[in-house]
C-alpha positions in Angstrom: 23.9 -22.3 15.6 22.8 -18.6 15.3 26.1 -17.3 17.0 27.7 -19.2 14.3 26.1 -18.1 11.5 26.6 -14.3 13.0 30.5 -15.1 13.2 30.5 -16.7 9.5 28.7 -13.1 8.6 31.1 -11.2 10.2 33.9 -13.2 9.3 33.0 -13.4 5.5 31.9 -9.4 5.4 35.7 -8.3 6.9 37.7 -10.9 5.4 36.2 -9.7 2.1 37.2 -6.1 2.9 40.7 -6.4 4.2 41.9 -9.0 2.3 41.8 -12.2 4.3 44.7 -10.3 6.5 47.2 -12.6 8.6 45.8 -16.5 8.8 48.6 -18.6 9.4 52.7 -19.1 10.9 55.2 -16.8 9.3 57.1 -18.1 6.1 54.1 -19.8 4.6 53.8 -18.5 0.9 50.4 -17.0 1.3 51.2 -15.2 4.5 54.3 -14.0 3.1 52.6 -12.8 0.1 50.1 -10.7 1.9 52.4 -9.5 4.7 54.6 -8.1 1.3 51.4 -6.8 -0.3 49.4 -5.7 2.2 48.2 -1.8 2.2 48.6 -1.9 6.0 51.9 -1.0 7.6 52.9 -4.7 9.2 55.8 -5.4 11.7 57.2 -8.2 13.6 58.1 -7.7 17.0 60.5 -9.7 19.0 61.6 -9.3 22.5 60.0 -6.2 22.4 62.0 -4.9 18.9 60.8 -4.9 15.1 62.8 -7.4 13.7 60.2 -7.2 10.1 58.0 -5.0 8.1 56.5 -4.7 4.7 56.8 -1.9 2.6 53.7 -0.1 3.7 54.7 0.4 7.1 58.2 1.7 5.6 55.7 4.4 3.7 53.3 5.2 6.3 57.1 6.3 8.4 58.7 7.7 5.5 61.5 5.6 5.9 64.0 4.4 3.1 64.6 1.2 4.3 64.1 -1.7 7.0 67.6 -0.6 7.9 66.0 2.4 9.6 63.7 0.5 11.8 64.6 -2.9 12.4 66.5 -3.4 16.2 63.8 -0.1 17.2 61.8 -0.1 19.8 58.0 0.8 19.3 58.8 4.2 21.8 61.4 5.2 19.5 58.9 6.2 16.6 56.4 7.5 18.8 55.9 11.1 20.4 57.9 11.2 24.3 54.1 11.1 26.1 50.7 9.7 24.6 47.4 11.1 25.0 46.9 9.9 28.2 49.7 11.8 29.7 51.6 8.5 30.1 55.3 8.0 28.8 55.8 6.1 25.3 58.7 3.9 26.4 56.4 2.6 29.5 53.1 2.2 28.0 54.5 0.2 24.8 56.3 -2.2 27.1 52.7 -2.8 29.0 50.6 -2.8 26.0 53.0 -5.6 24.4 52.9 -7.8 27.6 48.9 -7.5 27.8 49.3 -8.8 24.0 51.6 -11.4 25.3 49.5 -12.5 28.4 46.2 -12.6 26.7 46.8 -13.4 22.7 46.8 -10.5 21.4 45.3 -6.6 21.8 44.1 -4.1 20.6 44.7 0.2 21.4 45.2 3.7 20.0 48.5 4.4 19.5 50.2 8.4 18.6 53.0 7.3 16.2 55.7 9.6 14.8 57.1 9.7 11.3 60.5 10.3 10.0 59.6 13.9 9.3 58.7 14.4 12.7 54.7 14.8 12.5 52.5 13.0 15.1 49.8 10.6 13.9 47.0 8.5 15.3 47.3 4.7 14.5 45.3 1.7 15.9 47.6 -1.0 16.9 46.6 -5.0 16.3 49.2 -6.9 18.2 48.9 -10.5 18.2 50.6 -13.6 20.1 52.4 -15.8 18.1 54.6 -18.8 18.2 57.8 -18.8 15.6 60.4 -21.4 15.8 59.9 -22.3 19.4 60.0 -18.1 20.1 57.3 -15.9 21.3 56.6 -13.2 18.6 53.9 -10.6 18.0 52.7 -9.4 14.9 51.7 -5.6 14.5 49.4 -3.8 12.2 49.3 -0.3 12.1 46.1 1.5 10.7 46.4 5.2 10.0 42.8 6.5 11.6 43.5 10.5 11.2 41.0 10.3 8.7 38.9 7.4 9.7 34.9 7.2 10.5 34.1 5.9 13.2 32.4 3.0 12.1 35.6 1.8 9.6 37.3 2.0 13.3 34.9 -0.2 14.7 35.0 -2.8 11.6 38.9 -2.9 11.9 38.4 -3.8 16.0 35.8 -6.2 14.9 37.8 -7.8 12.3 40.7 -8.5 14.5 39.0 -9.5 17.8 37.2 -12.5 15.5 40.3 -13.4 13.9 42.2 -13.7 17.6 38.9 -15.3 19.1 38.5 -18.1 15.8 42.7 -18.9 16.4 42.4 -18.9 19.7 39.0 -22.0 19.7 40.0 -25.5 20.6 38.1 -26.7 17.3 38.8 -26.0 13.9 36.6 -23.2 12.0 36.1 -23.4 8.3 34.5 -21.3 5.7 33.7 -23.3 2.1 32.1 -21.6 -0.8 29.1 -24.0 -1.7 29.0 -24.0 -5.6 33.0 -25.0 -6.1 33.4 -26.5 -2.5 36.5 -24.9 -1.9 37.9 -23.3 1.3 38.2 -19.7 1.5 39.0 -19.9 5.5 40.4 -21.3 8.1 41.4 -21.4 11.2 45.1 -22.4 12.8 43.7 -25.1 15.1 41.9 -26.7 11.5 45.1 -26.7 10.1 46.8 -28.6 12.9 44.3 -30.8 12.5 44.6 -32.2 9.2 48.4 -31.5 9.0 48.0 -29.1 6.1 49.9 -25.6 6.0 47.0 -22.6 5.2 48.3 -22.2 1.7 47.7 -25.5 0.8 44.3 -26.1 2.2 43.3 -22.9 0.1 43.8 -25.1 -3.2 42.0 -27.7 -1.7 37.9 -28.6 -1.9 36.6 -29.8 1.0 36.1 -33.8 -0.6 40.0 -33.8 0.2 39.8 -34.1 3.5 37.8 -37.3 4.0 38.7 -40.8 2.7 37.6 -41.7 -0.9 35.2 -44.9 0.8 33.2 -42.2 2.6 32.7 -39.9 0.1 29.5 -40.5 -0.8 28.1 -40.4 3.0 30.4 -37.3 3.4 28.4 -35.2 0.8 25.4 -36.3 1.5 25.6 -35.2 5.4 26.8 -31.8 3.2 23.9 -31.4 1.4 21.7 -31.8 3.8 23.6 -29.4 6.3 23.4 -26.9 3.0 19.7 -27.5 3.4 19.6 -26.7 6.8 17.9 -30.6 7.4 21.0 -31.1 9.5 23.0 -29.4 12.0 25.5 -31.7 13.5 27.0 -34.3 11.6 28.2 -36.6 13.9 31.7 -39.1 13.7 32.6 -38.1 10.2 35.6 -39.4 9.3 38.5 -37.1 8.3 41.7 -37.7 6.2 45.0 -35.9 7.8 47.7 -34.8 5.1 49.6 -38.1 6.1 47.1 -39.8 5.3 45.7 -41.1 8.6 42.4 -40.7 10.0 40.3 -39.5 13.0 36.5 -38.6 13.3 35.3 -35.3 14.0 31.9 -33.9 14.6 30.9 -31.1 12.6 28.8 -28.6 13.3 27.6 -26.8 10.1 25.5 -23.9 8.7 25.0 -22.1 5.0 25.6 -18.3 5.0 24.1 -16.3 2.4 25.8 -12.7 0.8 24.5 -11.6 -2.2 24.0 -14.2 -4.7 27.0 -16.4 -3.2 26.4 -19.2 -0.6 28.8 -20.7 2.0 29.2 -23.1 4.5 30.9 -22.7 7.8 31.8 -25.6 9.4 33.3 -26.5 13.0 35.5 -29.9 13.3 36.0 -31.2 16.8 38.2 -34.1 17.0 36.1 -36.8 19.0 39.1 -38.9 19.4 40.6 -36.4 22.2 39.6 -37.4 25.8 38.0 -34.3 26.5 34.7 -32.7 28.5 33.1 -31.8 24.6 30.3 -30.8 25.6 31.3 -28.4 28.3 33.7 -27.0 26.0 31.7 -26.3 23.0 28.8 -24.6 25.6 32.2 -22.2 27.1 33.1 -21.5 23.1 30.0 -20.3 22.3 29.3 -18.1 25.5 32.7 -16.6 24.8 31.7 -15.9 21.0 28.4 -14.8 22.4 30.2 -12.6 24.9 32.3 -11.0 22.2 29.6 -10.4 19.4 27.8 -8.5 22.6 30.9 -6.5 22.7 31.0 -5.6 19.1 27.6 -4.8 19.3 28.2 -2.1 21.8 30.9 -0.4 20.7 29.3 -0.1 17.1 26.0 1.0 19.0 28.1 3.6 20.4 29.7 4.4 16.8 26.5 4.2 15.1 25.1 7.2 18.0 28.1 9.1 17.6 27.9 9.5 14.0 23.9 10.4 13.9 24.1 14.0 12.7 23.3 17.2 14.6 23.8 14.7 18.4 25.3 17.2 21.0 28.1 14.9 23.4 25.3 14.9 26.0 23.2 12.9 24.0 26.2 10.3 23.2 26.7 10.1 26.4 23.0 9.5 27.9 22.3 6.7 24.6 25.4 5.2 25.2 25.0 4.4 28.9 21.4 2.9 28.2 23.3 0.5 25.9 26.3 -0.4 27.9 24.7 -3.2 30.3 24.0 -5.5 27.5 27.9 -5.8 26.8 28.3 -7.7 30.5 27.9 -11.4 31.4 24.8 -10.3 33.5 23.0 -8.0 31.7 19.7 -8.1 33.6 21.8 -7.4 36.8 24.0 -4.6 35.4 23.8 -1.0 35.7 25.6 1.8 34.2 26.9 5.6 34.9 29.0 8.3 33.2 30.2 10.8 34.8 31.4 13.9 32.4 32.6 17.0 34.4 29.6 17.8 36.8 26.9 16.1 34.7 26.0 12.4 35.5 23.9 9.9 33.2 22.8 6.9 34.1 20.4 3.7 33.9 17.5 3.4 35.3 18.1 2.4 39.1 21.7 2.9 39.3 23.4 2.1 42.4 26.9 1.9 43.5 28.2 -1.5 44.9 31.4 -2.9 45.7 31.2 -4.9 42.1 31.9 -2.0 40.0 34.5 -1.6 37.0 35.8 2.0 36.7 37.6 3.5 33.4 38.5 7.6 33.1 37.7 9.5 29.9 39.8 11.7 28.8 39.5 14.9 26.3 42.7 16.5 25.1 44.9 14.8 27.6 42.7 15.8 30.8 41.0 13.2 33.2 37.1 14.6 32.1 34.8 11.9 33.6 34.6 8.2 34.5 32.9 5.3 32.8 31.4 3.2 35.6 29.5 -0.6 35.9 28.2 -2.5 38.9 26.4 -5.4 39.4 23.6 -5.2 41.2 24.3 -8.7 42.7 27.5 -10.4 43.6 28.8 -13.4 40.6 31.1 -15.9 41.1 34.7 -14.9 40.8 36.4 -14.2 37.4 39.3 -12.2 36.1 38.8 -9.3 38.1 36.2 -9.9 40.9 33.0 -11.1 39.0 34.5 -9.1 35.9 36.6 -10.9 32.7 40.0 -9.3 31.5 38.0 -9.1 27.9 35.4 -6.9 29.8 37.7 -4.4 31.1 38.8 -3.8 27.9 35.8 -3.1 27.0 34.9 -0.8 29.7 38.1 1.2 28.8 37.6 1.1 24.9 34.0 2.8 25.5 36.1 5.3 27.9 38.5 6.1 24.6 35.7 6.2 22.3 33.6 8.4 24.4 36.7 10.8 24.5 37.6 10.9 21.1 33.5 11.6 20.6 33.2 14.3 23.1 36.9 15.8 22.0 35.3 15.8 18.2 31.6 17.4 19.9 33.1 20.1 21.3 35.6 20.9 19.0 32.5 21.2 16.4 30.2 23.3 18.7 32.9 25.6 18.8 33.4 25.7 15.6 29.8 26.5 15.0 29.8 28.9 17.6 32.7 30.9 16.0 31.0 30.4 12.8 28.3 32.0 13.6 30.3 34.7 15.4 31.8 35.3 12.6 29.3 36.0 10.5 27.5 38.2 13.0 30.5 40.5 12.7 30.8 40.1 9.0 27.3 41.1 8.4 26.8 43.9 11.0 30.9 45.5 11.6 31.0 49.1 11.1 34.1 48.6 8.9 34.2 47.4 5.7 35.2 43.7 5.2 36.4 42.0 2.4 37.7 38.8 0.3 39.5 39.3 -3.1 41.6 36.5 -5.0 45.0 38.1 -5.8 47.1 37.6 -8.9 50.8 37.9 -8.2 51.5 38.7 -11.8 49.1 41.6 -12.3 49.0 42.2 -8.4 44.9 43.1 -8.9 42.7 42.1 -6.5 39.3 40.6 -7.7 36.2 40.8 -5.0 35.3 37.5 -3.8 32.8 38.5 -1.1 32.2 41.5 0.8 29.7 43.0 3.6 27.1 45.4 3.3 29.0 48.3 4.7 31.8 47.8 2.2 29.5 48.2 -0.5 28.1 51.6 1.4 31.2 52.9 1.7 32.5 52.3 -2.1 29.1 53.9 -3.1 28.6 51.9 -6.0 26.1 48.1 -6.3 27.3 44.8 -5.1 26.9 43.9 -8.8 29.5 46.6 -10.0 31.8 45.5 -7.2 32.3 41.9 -8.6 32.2 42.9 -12.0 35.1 45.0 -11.8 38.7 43.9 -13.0 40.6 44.8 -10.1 39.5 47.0 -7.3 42.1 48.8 -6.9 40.7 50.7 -10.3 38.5 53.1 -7.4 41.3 53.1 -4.7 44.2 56.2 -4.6 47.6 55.2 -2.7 50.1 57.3 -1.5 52.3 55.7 -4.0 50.5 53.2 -6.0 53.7 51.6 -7.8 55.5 51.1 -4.7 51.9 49.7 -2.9 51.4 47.2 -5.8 54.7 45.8 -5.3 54.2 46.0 -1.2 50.8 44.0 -1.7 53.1 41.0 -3.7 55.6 41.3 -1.1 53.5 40.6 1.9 51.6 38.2 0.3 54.3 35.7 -0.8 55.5 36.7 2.6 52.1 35.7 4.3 52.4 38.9 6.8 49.4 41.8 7.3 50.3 45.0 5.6 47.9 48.3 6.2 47.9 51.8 5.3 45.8 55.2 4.5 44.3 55.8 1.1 41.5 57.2 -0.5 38.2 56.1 -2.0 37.0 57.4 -5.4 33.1 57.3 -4.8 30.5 56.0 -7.9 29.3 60.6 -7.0 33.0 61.5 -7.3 33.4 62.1 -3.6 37.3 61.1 -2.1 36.6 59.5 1.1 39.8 58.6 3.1 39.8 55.4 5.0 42.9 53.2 6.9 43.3 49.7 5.7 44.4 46.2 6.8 44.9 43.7 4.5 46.1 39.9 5.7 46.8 36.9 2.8 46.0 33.6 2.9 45.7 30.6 0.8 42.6 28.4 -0.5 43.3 25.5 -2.6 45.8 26.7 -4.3 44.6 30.2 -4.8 45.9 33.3 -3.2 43.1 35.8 -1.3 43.4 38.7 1.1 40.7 39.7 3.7 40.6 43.9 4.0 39.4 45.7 7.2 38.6 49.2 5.7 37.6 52.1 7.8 36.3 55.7 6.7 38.2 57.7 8.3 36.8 60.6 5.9 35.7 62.3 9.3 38.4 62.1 11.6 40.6 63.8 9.2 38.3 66.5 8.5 38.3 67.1 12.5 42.5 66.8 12.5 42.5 69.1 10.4 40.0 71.4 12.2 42.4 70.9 15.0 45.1 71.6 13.6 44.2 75.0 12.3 42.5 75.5 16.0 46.2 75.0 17.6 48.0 77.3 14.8 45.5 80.0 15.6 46.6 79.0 19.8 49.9 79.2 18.8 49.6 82.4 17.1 47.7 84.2 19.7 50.5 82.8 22.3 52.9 84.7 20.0 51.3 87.7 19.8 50.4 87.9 23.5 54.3 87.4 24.4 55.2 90.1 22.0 52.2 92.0 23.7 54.3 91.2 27.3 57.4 92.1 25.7 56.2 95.7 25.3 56.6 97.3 28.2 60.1 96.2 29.1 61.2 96.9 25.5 59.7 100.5 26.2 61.5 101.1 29.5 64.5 99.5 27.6 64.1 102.0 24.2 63.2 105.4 26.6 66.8 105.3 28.1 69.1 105.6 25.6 66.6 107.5 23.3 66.0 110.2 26.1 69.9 110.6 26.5 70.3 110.9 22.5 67.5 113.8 22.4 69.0 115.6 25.5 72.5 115.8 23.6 71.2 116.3 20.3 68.7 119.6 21.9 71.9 120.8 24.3 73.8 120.4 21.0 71.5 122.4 19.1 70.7 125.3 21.6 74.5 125.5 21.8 74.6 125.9 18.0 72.0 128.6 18.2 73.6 130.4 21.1 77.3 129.9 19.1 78.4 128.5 22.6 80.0 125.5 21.0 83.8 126.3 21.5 85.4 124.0 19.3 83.9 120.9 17.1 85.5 118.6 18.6 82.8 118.9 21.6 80.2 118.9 19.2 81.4 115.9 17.9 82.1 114.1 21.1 78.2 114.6 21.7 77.0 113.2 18.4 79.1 109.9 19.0 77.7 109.8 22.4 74.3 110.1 20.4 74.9 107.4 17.8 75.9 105.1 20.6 72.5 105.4 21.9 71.0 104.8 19.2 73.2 101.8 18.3 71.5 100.4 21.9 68.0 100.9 20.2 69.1 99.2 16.8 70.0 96.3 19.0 66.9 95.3 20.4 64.5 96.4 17.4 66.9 93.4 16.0 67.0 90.9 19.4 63.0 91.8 19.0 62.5 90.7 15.4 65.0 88.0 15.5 62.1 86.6 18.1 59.0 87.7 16.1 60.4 85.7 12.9 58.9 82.9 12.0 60.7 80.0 12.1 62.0 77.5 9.5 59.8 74.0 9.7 62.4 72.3 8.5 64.6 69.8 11.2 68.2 71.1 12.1 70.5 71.2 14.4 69.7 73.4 17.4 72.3 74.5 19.9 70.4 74.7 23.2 73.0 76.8 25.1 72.4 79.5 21.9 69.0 79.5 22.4 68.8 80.1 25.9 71.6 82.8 25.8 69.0 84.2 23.2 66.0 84.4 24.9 67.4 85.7 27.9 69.1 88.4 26.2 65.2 89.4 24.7 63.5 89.0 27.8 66.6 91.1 30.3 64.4 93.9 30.5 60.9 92.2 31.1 62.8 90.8 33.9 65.0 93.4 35.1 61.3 94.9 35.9 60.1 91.7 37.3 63.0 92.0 39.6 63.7 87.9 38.6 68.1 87.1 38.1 68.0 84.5 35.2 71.3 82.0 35.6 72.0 79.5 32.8 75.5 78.6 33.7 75.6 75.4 33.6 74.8 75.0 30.6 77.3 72.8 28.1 78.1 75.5 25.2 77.8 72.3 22.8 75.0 70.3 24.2 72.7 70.7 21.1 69.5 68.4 19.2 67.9 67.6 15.9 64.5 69.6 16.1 62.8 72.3 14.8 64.0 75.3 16.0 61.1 77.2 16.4 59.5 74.6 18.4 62.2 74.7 20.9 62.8 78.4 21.0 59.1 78.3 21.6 59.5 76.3 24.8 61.7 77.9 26.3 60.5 81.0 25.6 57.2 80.0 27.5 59.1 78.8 30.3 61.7 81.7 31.1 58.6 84.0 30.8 56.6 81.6 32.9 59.0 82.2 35.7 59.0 86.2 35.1 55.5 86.4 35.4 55.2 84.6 39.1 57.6 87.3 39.9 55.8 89.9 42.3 59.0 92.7 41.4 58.7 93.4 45.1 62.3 91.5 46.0 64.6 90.0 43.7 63.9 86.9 42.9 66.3 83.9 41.2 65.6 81.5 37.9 68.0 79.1 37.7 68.3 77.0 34.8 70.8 73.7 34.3 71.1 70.5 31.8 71.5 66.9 32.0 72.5 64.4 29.3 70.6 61.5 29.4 71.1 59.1 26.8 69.6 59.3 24.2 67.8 62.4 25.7 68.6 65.9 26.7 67.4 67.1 30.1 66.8 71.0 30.6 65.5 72.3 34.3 63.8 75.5 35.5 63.8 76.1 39.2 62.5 79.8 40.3 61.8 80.8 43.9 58.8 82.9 43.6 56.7 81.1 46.0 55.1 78.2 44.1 52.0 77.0 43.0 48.9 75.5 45.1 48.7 71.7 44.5 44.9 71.9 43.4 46.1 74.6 40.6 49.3 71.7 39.4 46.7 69.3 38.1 45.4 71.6 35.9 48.8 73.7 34.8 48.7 72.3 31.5 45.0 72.9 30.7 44.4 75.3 28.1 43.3 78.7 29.2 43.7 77.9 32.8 45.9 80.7 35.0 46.7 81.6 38.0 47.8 85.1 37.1 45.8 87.8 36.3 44.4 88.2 32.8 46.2 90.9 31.7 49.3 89.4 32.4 48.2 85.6 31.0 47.0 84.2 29.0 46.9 80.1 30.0 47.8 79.5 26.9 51.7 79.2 27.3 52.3 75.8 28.7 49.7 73.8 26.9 51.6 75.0 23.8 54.8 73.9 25.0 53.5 70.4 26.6 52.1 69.8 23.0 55.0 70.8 21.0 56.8 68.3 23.5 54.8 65.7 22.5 54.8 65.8 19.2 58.3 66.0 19.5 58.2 62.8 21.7 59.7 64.7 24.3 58.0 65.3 27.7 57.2 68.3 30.5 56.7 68.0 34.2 56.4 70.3 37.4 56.8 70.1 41.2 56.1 72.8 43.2 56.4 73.4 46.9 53.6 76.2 47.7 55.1 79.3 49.0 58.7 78.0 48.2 59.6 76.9 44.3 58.6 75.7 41.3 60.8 72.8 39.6 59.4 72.1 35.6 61.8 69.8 34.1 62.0 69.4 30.1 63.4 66.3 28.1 63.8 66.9 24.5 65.5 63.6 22.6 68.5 64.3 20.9 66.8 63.0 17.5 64.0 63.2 16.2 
């Protein structure tokens, strides 16, 4: 009697909860009402197609109609592959025969909806008979959101209902004070003839004969005092009005302030082994009320606050041999990764039942019980088909757990990473809520160093309107309308601005700024970095490299000097010889006509046209040039250069040859960044010169798309392959110091660069020197 009144308990307690759910043949009223009503999503299933549903399951899909579903199969609103790994199509076919072989079942299920999003659902599939066809009927149960223990009430609720229709005798629940029936089960109905619906109107004095009435309550009464348990031969009126005697075995249930009754009819007028039946019912009640009780054991562990997965794991094995037939012979093990828990004097036999866990679709661990001893034979070995069901719903639910564990000790972890970096980054981090009307951003939270670097209190911070009020943009229009840009847009934006400090100090910093949404509010989390410093030092720099570049200038127009002289002392000396013969002849009155006097002075002028020339090749050089991009003819340039550097390397004894190069091949650059390079180059070459035989620069061009190649190969011996890794360090030569500077090519390698050009040499020692220049045709 006490795994009755348990049942009536549980029975009553999810009944009341899910509204009585599905209790008797399709197309009785009552079912038919619910199955229309009912906040579950409901199907019928036949030959393994929905053929029904209610309106909630036409919601849960987002269908528009039973049009849309009916002649489906369950794989064809599902994902292609569950959990598991395993295809849809396949597993739905096998989880609909194990509800056709053994009543009914129950599983996880990843369902799809019209939309296309993937859900979790728990499936209730159970075996029924409809005009002479086998059907099943389905109820889906969205558990996205679910606790755990709702999960395990919905499992409960439907393994009782299957177990109660499955019974040989009829189960029914009667409320004491109006003595009607709120329950019952089918074989009760088959019993006394009555559909579901109608018993429900019915008080339980209907169903025996008007002469027995008095006996009949009276056996009640004293079953509703607990004075009697079984009430034997009572006779019972069927809907046609016959009659057969039943014993009943009865007990009150209390909830709350309202009592009931259930009773159990078996019909003593079947030839059958009663006793041996009703002994087999109870052991399988008893065997399934075990099983309830250890998978909500395992909910109730998995939902005690602050458990790590290793403590599921190690309480839920302790629990597990209590489920089995043979509990005092049963041992238990989990295996997660390499970490094994298990009862107390586990050992392996050859009676064992075996179930994998999985966590996010990988085979994680096993879920393992043996007998200690071997048992007579049952559905599989000593083991029952309800049992391994059992063994692989702990498997799932230890998954899901572990899955859900992790997933939070991550969390946490990251949490707390977060926050570590929040609190102690060097940059400034904060939160502000963003209007897109006023585009001001108001401070939600920030760290400590953001608040160092504005130089104003916390309390000022969050005070302010907008803080944008201490920030100056480049462009603050155009910025305000970038900030509503990329936050509708939901993309990161940054930039360089400045910092109005509470002392009045500017402090420059670069920005990050990424938008996101919060409940319906817009935000944006800043990275700011002072980069107050750095430009300070790039602009150090920068005056340190105008000063190199200048001193490079000066010390080519300090090289330039003596072949300029030896250039200027030629046709000067011939213009003061002819202007002093001139003269003396003047004085002596030797000259015998003008017209060789003036022959002379032309002679002279034309000398002194030759000087005018290179004072102007020289300060066409020394000019500073424009800053300004343009379009600069390489073959011009060279042909320039050469011309001002003829003499230094007429001395040099170096033949410069640039005939190859295309009269038209020309760039968008700065002029005087590319006059500068080549300048340092050609002289480069002159310099390695030793002026003791002639020597031969030779200088050619490639087009390379979308790039302009320019080569200078000399002969004067090369340089050492120690010396070429350091070529382009500043102040490093191989020449003597009068002569160089090492200045030269560290100018020209970062003018290349910041023209996004490049420089590189080869050298054979003792042979040539190969540096090869790419300049791109735009900048």
């Amino acid at each position: 009697m006490i795994c009755y009144g348990i049942v009536a308990y549980m029975i009553f307690f999810l009944l009341k909860q899910y509204k009585i759910g599905m209790l008797n043949l399709m197309g009785e009223n009552r079912y038919t009402t619910f199955f229309t009503n009912s906040t579950d999503a409901m199907f019928i299933i036949e030959d393994y197609r929905f053929v029904d549903c209610n309106t909630s399951a036409m919601a849960m899909l987002g269908c528009g109609g039973k049009e849309e579903m009916i002649n489906l199969h369950p794989w064809q609103l599902s994902p292609e592959f569950q959990g598991d790994g395993k295809k849809s199509y396949g597993k739905a076919v096998e989880m609909m025969d194990v509800a056709y072989a053994h009543g009914s079942h129950c599983f996880k299920w990843d369902h799809r909806r019209k939309n296309g999003q993937v859900f979790p659902v728990e499936v209730s599939l159970t075996d029924v008979s409809q005009n002479g066809k086998k059907v099943l009927y389905a109820v889906w149960r969205d558990i996205s959101c679910r606790k755990p223990p709702e999960k395990e009430l919905f499992a409960a609720k439907d393994g009782l209902e299957t177990v109660l229709d499955a019974l040989a005798d009829g189960v029914v629940m009667i409320e004491i004070e109006s003595g009607k029936v709120v329950y019952c089960n089918h074989r009760f109905c088959q019993m006394l003839g009555y559909s579901a619906s109608e018993i429900g109107h019915l008080t339980y004095t209907a169903f025996h004969p008007e002469p027995d009435l008095t006996y009949v309550i009276e056996q009640f009464e004293k079953q509703m005092k607990n004075e009697l348990t079984l009430a034997q031969k009572i006779p019972v009126k069927r809907k046609d009005g016959s009659i057969f005697y039943a014993d009943i075995n009865a007990s009150p249930v209390e909830l709350g302030t309202t009592r009931w009754m259930l009773g159990v009819f078996r019909d003593m007028t079947e030839n059958k082994q009663l006793t041996d039946e009703i002994a087999q019912q109870r052991h399988t009640l008893g065997e399934r009320v075990k099983e309830l009780q250890c998978l909500y054991g395992i909910t109730e562990i998995i939902g005690t606050p602050d458990i790590s997965f290793q403590e599921v794991l190690q309480k839920s094995v302790a629990i597990m041999p209590s489920a089995w037939q043979y509990p005092e012979d049963t041992c238990a093990r989990i295996t997660f990764e390499k970490e094994v828990y298990k009862t107390n004097a586990f050992k392996t036999t050859k009676w064992s039942q075996v179930a994998d866990i999985y966590v996010f679709g990988e085979k994680s661990g096993t879920v393992e019980i043996c007998y200690l001893e071997g048992k007579r034979g049952a559905d599989e070995g000593p083991f029952l088909k309800e049992e391994r069901a059992l063994i692989e719903s702990i498997a799932v639910k230890l998954g899901s757990a572990i899955e859900r564990k992790q997933f939070e000790e991550l969390l946490k972890e990251k949490r707390e990473q977060l926050e570590l970096i929040f609190k102690h980054s060097s940059d400034g981090i904060n939160i502000a809520e963003f209007d897109l009307q006023s585009r001001k951003r108001r401070l939600v939270m920030a760290n400590d160093r953001y608040v160092q670097m504005s130089g104003r209190s916390r309390k000022d911070l969050m005070e302010v309107e907008s803080l944008d009020d201490f920030v100056t943009y480049p462009a603050v229009t155009d910025l305000y309308h970038r900030q509503g840009c990329f936050v509708e847009e939901s993309r990161t934006c940054s930039g360089v601005a400045s910092w109005i400090r509470a002392d009045g100090k500017e402090n420059y910093y670069e920005w990050t700024a990424s938008p996101f949404e919060h409940e319906g509010k817009k935000y944006i989390i800043g990275i700011d970095r002072d980069v107050t410093q750095q430009k300070q030092a790039a602009a150090e720099i920068k005056t340190h490299h105008d000063k190199m570049l200048h001193l490079e200038r000066l010390s080519s127009i300090g090289m330039l000097t003596a072949g300029i002289a030896h250039q200027l002392s030629q046709p000067l000396t011939v213009a003061h010889m002819l202007l002093q013969e001139t003269l003396e002849n003047c004085k002596s009155h030797k000259i015998e006509s003008c017209h060789d006097a003036m022959e002379d002075l032309a002679e002279v002028l034309h000398e002194l046209s030759n000087v005018t020339d290179i004072c102007q090749q020289l300060r066409e050089y020394s000019h500073t040039a424009s800053t300004a991009v343009e379009t600069v003819n390489l073959s011009e340039v060279l042909i320039k250069i050469i011309k001002v550097l003829s003499s230094n390397a007429q001395l040099s004894k170096i033949k410069m040859t640039a005939g190859t190069i295309d009269s038209g091949l020309s760039i968008e650059a700065h002029k005087g960044d590319v006059e500068q390079v080549l300048f340092i180059l050609i002289q480069n070459a002159i310099q390695a010169a030793d002026g003791k035989k002639w020597r031969e620069l030779v200088i050619s061009s490639a087009l390379i798309d979308p790039c302009v190649q320019l080569t200078f190969r000399d002969n004067c011996g090369g340089i050492k392959q120690a010396d070429l890794k350091r070529i382009f360090d500043p102040f490093f030569t191989t020449k003597p110091r009068e002569i160089g500077t090492g200045l030269g090519l560290p100018i020209a390698k970062r003018i290349l660069d910041r023209l996004q050009g490049t420089i590189s040499v080869d050298s054979k020692p003792g042979k040539d020197t190969l540096f090869t220049v790419v300049f791109p045709t735009k900048l």
